[in-house]
The first five atom37 places (N, CA, C, CB, O) and aatype in JSON, in Angstrom:
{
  "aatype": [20, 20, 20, 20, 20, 20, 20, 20, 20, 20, 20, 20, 20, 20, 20, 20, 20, 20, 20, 20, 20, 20, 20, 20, 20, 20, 20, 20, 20, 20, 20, 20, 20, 20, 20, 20, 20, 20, 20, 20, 20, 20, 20, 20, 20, 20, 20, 20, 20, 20, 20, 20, 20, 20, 20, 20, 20, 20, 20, 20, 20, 20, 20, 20, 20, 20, 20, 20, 20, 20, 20, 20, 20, 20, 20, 20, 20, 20, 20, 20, 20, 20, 20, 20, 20, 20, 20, 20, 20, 20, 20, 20, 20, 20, 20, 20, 20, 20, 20, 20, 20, 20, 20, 20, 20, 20, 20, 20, 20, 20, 20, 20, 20, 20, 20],
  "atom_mask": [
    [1, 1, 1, 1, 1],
    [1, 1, 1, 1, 1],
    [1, 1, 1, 1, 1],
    [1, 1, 1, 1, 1],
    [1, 1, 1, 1, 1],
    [1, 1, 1, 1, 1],
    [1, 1, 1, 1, 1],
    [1, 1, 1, 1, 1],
    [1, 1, 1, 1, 1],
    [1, 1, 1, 1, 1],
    [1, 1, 1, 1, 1],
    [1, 1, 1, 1, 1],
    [1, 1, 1, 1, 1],
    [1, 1, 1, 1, 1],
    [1, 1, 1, 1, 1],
    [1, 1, 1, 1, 1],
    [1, 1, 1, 1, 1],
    [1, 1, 1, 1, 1],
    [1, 1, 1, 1, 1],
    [1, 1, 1, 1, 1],
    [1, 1, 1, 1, 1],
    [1, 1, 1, 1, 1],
    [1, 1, 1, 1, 1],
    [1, 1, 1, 1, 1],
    [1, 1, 1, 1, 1],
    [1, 1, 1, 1, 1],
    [1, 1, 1, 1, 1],
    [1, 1, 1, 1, 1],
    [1, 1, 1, 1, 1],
    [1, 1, 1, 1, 1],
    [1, 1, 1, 1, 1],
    [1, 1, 1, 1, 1],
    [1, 1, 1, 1, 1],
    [1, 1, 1, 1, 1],
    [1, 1, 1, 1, 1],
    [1, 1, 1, 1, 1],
    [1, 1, 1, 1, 1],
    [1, 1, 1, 1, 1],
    [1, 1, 1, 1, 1],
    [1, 1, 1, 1, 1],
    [1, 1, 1, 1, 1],
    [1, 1, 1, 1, 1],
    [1, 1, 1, 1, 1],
    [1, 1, 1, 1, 1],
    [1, 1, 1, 1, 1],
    [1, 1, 1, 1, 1],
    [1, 1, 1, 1, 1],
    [1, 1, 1, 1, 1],
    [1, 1, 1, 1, 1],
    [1, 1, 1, 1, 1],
    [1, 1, 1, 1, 1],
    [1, 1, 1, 1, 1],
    [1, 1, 1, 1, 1],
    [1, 1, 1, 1, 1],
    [1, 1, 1, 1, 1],
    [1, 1, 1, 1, 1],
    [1, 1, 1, 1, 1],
    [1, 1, 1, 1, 1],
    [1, 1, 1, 1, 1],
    [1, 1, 1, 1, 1],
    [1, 1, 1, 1, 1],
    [1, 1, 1, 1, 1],
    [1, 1, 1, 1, 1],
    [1, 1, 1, 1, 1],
    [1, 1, 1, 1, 1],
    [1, 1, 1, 1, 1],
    [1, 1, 1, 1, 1],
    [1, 1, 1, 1, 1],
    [1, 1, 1, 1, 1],
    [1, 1, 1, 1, 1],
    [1, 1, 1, 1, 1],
    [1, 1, 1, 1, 1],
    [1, 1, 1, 1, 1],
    [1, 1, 1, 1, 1],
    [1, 1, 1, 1, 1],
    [1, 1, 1, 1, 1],
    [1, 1, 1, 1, 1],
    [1, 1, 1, 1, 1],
    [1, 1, 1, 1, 1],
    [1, 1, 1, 1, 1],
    [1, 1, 1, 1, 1],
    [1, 1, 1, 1, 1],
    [1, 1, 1, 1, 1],
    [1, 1, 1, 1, 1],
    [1, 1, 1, 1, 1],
    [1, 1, 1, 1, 1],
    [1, 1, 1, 1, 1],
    [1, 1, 1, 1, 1],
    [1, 1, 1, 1, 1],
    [1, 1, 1, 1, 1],
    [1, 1, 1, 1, 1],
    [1, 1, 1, 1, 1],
    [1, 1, 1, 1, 1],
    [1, 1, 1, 1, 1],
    [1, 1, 1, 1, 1],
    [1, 1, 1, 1, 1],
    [1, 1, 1, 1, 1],
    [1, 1, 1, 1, 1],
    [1, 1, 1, 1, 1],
    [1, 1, 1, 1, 1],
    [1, 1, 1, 1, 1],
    [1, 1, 1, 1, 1],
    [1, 1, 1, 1, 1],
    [1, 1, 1, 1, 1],
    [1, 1, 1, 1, 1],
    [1, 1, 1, 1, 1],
    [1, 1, 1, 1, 1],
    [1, 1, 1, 1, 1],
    [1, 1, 1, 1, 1],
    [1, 1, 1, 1, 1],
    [1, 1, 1, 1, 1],
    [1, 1, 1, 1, 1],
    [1, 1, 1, 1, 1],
    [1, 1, 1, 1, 1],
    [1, 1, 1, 1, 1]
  ],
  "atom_positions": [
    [[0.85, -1.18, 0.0], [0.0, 0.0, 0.0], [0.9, 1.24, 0.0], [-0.97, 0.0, 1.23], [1.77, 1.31, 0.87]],
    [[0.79, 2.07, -0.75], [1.88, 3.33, -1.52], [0.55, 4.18, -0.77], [2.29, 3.46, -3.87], [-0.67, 4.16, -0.94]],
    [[1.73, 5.13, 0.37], [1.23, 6.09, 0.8], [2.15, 7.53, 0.8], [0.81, 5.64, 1.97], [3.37, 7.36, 0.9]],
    [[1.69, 8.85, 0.71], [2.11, 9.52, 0.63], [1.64, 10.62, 1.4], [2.26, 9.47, -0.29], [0.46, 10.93, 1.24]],
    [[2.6, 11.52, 2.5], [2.19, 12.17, 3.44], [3.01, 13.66, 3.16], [2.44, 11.34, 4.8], [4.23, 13.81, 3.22]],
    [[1.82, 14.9, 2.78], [2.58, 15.85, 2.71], [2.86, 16.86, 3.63], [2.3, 16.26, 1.87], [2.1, 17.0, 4.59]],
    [[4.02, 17.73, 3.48], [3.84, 18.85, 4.62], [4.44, 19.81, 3.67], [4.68, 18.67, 6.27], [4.99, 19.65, 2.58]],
    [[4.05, 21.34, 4.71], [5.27, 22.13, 4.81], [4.61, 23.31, 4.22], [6.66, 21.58, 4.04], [5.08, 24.44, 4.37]],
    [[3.48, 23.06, 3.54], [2.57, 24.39, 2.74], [2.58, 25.48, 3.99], [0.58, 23.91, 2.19], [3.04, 25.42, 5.13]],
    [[1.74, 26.67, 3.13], [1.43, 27.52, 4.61], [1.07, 29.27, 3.84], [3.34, 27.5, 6.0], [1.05, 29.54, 2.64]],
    [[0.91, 29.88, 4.58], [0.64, 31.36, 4.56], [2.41, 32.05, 4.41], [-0.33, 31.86, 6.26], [3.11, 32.31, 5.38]],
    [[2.76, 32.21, 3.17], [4.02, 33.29, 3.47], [3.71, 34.35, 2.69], [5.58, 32.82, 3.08], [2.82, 34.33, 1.84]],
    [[4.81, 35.86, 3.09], [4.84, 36.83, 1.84], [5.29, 36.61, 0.89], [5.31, 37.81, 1.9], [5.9, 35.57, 0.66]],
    [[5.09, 37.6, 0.02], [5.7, 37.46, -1.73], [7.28, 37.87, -1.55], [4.78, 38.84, -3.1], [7.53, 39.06, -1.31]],
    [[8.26, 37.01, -1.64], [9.86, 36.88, -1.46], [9.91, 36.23, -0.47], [10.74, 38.06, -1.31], [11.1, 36.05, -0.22]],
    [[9.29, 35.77, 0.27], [9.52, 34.32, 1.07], [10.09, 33.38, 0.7], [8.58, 33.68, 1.37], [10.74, 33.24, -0.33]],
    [[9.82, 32.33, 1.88], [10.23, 31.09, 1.18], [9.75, 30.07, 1.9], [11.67, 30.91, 0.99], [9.5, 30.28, 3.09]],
    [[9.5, 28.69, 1.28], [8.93, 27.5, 2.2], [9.65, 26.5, 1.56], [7.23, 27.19, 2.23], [10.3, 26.79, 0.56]],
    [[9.61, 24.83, 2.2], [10.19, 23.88, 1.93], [8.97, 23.11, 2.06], [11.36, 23.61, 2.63], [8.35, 23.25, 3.11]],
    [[8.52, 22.32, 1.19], [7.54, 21.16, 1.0], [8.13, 20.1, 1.02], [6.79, 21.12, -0.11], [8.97, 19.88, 0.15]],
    [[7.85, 19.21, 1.96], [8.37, 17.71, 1.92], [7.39, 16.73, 1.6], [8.95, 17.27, 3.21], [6.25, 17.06, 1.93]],
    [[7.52, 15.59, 1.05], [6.81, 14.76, 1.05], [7.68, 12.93, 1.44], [6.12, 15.12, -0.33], [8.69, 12.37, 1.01]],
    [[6.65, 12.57, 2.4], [7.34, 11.3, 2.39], [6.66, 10.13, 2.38], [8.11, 11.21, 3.36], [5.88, 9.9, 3.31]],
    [[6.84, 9.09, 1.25], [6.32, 8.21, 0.26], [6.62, 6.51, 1.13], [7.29, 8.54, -1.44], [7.73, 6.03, 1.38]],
    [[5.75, 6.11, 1.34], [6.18, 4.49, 1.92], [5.37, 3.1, 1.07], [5.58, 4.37, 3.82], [4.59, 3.16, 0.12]],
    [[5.75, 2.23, 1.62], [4.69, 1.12, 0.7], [5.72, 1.18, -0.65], [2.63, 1.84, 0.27], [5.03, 0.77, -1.58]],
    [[6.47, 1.37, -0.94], [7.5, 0.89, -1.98], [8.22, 1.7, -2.83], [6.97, 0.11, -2.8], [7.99, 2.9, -2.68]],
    [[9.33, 1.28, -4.01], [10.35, 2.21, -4.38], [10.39, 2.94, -5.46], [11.34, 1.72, -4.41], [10.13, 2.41, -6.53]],
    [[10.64, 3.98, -5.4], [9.85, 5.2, -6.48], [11.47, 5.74, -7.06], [8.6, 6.89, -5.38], [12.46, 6.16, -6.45]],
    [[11.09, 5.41, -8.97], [12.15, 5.73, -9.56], [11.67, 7.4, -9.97], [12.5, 4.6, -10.78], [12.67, 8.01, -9.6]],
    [[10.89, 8.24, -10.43], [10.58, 9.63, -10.26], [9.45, 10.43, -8.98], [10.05, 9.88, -11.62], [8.3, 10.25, -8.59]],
    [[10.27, 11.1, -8.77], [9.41, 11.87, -7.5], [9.36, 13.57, -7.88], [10.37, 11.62, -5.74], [10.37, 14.24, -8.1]],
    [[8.41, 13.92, -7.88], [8.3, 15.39, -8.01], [7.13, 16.01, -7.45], [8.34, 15.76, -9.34], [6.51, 15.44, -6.56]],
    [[6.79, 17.08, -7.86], [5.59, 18.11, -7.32], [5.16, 18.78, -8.38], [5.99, 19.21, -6.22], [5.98, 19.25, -9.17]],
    [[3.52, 18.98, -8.61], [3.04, 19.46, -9.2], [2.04, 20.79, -8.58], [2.68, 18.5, -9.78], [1.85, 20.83, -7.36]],
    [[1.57, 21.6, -9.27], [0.8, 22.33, -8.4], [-0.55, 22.83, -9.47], [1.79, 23.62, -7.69], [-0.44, 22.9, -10.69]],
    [[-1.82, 23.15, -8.69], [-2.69, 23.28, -9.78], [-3.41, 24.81, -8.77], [-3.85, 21.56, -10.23], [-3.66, 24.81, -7.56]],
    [[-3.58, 25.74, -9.57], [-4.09, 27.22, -8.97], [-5.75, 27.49, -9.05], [-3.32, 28.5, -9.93], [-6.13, 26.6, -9.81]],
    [[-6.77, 28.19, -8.7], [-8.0, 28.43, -9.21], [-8.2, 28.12, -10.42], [-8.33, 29.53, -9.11], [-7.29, 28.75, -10.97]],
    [[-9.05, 27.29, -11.65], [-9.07, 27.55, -12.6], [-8.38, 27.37, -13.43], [-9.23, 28.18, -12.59], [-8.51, 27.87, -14.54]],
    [[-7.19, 26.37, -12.99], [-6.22, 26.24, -13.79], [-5.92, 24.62, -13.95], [-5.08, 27.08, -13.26], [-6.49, 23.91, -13.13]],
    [[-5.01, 23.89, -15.02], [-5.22, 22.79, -15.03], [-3.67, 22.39, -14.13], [-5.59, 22.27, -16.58], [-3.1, 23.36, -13.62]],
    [[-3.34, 21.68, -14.03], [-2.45, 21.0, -12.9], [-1.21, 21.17, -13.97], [-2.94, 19.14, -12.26], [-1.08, 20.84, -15.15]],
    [[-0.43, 21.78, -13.12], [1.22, 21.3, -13.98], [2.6, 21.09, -13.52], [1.65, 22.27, -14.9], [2.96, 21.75, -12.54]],
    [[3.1, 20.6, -13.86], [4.63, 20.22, -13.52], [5.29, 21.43, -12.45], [5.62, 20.19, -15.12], [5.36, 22.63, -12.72]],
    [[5.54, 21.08, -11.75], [7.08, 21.83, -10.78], [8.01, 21.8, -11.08], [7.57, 21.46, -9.64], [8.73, 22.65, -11.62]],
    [[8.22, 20.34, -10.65], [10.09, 19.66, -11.03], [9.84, 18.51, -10.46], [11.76, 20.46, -10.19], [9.1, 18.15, -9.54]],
    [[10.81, 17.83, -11.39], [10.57, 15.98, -11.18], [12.01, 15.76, -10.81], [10.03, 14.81, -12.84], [12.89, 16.5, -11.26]],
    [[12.26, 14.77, -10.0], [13.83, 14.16, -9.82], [13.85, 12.83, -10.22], [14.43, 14.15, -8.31], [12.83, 12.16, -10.06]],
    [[14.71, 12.41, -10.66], [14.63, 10.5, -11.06], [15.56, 10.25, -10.26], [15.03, 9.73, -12.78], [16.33, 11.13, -9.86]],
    [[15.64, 9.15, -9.93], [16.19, 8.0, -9.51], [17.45, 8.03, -9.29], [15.97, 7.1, -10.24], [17.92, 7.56, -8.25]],
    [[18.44, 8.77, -10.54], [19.95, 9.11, -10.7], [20.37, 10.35, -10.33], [20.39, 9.0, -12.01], [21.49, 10.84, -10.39]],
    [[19.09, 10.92, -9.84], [19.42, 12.31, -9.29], [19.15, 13.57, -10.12], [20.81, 12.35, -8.99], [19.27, 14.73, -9.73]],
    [[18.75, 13.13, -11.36], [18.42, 14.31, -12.63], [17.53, 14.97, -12.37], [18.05, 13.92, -13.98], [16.65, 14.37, -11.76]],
    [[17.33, 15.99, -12.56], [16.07, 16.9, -12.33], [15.66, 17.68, -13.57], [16.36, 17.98, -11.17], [16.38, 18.08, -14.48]],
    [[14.03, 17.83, -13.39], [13.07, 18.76, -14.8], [12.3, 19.95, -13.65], [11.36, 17.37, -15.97], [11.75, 19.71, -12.58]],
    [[12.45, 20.92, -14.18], [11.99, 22.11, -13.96], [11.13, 22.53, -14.91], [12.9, 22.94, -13.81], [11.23, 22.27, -16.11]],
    [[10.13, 23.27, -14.32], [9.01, 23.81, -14.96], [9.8, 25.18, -15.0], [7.43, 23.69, -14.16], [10.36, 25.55, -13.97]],
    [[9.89, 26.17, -16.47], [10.4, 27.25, -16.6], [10.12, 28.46, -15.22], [9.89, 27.6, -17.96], [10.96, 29.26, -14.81]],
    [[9.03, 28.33, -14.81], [8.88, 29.35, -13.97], [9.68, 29.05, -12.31], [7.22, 29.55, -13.94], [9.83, 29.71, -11.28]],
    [[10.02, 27.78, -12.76], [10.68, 27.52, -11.23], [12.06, 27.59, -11.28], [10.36, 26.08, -10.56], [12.82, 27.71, -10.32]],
    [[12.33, 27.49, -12.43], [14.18, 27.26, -12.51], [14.56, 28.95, -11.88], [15.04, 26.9, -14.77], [13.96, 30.02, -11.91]],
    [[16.01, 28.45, -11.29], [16.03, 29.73, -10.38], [15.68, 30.03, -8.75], [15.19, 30.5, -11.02], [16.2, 30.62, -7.8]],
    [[14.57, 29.31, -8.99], [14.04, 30.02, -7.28], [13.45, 28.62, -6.97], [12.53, 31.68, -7.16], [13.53, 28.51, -5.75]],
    [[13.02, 27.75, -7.39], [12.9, 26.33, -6.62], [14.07, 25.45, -6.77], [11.69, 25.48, -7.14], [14.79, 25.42, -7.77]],
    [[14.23, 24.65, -5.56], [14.69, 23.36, -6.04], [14.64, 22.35, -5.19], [15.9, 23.39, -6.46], [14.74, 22.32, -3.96]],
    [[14.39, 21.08, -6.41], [13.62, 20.17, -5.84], [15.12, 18.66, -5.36], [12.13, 19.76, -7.25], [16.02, 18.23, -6.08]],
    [[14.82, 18.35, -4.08], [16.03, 17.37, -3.77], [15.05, 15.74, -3.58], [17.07, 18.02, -1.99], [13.89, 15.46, -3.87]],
    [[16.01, 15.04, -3.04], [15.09, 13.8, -2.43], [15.95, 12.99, -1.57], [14.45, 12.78, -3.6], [17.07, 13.06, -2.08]],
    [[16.0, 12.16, -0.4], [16.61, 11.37, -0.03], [16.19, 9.78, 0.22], [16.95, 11.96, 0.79], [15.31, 9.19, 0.85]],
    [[17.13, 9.47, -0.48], [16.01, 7.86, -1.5], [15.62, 7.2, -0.15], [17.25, 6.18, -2.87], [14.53, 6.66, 0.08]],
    [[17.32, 7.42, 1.25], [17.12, 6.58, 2.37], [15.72, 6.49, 2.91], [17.98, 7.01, 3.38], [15.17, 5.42, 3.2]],
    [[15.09, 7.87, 3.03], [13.9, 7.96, 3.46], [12.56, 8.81, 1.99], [14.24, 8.9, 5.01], [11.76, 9.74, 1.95]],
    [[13.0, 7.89, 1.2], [11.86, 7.67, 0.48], [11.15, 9.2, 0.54], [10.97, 6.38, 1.15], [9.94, 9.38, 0.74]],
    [[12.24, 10.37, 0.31], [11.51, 11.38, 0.63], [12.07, 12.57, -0.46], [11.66, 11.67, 2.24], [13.26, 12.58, -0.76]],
    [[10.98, 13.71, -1.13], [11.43, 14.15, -1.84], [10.58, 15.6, -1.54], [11.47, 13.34, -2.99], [9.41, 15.74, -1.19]],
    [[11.72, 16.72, -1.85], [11.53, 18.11, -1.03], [11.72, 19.03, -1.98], [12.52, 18.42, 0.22], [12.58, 18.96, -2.86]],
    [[10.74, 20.09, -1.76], [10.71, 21.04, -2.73], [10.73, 22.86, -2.17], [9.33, 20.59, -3.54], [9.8, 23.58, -1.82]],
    [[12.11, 23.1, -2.27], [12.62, 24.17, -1.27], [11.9, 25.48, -2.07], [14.56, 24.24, -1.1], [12.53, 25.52, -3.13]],
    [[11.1, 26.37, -2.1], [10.45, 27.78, -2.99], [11.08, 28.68, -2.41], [8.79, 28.2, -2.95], [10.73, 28.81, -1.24]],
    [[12.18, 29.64, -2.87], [12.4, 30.56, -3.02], [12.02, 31.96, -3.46], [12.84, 30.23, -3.26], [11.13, 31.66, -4.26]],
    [[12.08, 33.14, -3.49], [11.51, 34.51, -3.59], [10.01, 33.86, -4.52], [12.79, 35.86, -4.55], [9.8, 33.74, -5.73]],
    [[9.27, 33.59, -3.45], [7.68, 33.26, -3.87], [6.96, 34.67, -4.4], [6.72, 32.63, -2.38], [7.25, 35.83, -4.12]],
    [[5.85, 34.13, -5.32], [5.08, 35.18, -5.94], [3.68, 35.17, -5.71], [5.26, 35.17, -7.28], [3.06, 34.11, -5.66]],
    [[3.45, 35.64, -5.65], [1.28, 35.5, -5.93], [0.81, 34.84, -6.31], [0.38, 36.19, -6.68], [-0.19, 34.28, -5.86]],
    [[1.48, 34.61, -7.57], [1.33, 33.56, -8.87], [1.5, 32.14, -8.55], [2.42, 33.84, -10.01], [0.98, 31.15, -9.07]],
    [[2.56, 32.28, -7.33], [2.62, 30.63, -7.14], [1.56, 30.15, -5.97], [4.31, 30.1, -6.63], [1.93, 29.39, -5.08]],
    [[0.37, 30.61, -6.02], [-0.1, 30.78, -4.73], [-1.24, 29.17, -5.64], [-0.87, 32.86, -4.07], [-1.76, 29.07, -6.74]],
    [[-1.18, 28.56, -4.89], [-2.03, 27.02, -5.39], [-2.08, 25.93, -4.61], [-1.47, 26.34, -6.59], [-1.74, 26.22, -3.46]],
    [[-2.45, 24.43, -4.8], [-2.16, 23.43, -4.32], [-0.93, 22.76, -4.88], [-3.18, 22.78, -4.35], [-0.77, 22.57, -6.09]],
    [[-0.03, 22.4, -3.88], [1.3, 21.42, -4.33], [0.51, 19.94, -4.17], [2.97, 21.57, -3.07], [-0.25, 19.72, -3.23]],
    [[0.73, 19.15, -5.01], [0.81, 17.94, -4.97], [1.8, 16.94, -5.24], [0.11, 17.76, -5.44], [2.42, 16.9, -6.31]],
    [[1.99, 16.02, -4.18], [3.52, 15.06, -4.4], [3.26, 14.07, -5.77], [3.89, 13.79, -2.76], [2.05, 13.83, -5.88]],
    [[4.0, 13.51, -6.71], [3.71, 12.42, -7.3], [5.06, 12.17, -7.3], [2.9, 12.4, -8.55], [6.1, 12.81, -7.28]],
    [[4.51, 10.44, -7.32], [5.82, 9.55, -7.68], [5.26, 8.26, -8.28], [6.83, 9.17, -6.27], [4.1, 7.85, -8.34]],
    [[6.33, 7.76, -8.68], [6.1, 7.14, -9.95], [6.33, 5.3, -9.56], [7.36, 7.9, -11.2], [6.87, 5.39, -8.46]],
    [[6.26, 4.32, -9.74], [6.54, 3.37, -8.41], [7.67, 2.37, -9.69], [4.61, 2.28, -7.43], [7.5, 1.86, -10.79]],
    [[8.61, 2.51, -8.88], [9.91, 1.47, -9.61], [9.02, 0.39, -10.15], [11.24, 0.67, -8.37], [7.99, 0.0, -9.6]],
    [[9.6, -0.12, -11.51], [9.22, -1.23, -12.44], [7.42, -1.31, -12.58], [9.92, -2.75, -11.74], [7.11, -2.0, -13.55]],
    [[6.76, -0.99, -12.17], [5.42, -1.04, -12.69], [5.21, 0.27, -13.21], [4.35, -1.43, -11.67], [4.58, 0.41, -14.26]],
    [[5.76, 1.46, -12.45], [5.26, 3.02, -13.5], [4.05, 3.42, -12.82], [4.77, 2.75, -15.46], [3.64, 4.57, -12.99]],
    [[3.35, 2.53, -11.98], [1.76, 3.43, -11.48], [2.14, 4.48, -10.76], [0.58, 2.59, -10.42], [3.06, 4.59, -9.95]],
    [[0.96, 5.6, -11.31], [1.79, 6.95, -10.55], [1.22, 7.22, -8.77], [1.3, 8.7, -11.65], [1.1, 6.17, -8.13]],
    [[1.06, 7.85, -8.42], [0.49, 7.96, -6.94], [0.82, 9.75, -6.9], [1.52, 6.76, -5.51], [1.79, 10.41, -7.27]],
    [[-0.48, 10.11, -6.27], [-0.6, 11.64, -6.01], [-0.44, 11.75, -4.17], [-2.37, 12.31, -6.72], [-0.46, 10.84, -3.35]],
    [[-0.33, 12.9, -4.01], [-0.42, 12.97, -2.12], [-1.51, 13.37, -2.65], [0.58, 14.02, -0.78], [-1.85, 13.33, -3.84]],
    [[-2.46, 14.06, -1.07], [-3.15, 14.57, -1.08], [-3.44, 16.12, -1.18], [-3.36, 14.06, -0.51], [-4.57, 16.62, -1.21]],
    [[-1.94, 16.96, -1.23], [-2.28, 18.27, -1.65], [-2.0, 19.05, -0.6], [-3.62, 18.45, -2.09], [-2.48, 18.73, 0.49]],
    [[-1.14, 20.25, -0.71], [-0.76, 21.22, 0.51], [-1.3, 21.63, -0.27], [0.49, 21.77, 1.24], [-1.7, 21.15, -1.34]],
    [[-1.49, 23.72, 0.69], [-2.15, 24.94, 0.17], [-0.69, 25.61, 0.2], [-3.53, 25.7, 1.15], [0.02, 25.36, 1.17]],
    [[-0.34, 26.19, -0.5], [0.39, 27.34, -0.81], [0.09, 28.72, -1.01], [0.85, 27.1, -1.65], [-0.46, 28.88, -2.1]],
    [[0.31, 30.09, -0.16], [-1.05, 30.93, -0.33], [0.71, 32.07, -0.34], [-2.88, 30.98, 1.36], [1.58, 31.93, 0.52]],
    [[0.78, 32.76, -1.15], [1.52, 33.88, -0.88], [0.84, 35.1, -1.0], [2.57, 33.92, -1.63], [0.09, 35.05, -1.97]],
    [[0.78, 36.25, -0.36], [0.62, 37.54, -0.11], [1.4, 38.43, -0.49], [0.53, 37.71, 0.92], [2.58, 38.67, -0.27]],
    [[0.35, 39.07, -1.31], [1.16, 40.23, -2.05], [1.53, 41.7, -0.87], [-0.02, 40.8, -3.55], [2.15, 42.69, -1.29]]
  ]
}
């Protein structure tokens, strides 16, 4: 049973910063990343890490996010730097599950920045 427990969302200002963790059990995940989806908007990429340590950035994050993981604890973190308004949404964890590929979502922090 692939569970996934998120933290770390919250109320900051615009140039803040927060760290989202998520930590994944029930088995071994070759991509882990975060997605986030805003009012009205359809869900999209953050940044993904694989397995070897590579990372994909969504253009608006390169720069001021970055996303790590530590395989020991099955855990993968997404540090936001000088935050905007714009990034103000739900984060959601996904990971991807070694050799079968089924994906798995968390259940969703709030991310709220203040202009």
């Amino acid at each position: 049973q692939v569970q996934l427990v998120e933290s770390g969302g919250g109320l900051v200002q615009a140039g803040g910063s927060l760290r989202l963790s998520c930590a994944a059990s029930g088995s071994t995940f070759s991509t882990m990343g975060w997605y986030r989806q805003a009012p009205g908007k359809q869900r999209e990429l953050v940044a993904a890490i694989f397995s070897g340590g590579s990372t994909n950035y969504a253009d608006f994050a390169k720069g001021r996010f970055t996303i790590s993981r530590d395989n020991g604890k099955n855990t993968v973190y997404l540090e936001m730097n000088s935050l905007k308004p714009e990034d103000t949404a739900v984060y959601y964890c996904h990971v991807q599950r070694r050799f079968t590929m089924e994906d798995y979502w968390g259940q969703g922090t709030q991310v709220t920045v203040s202009s």
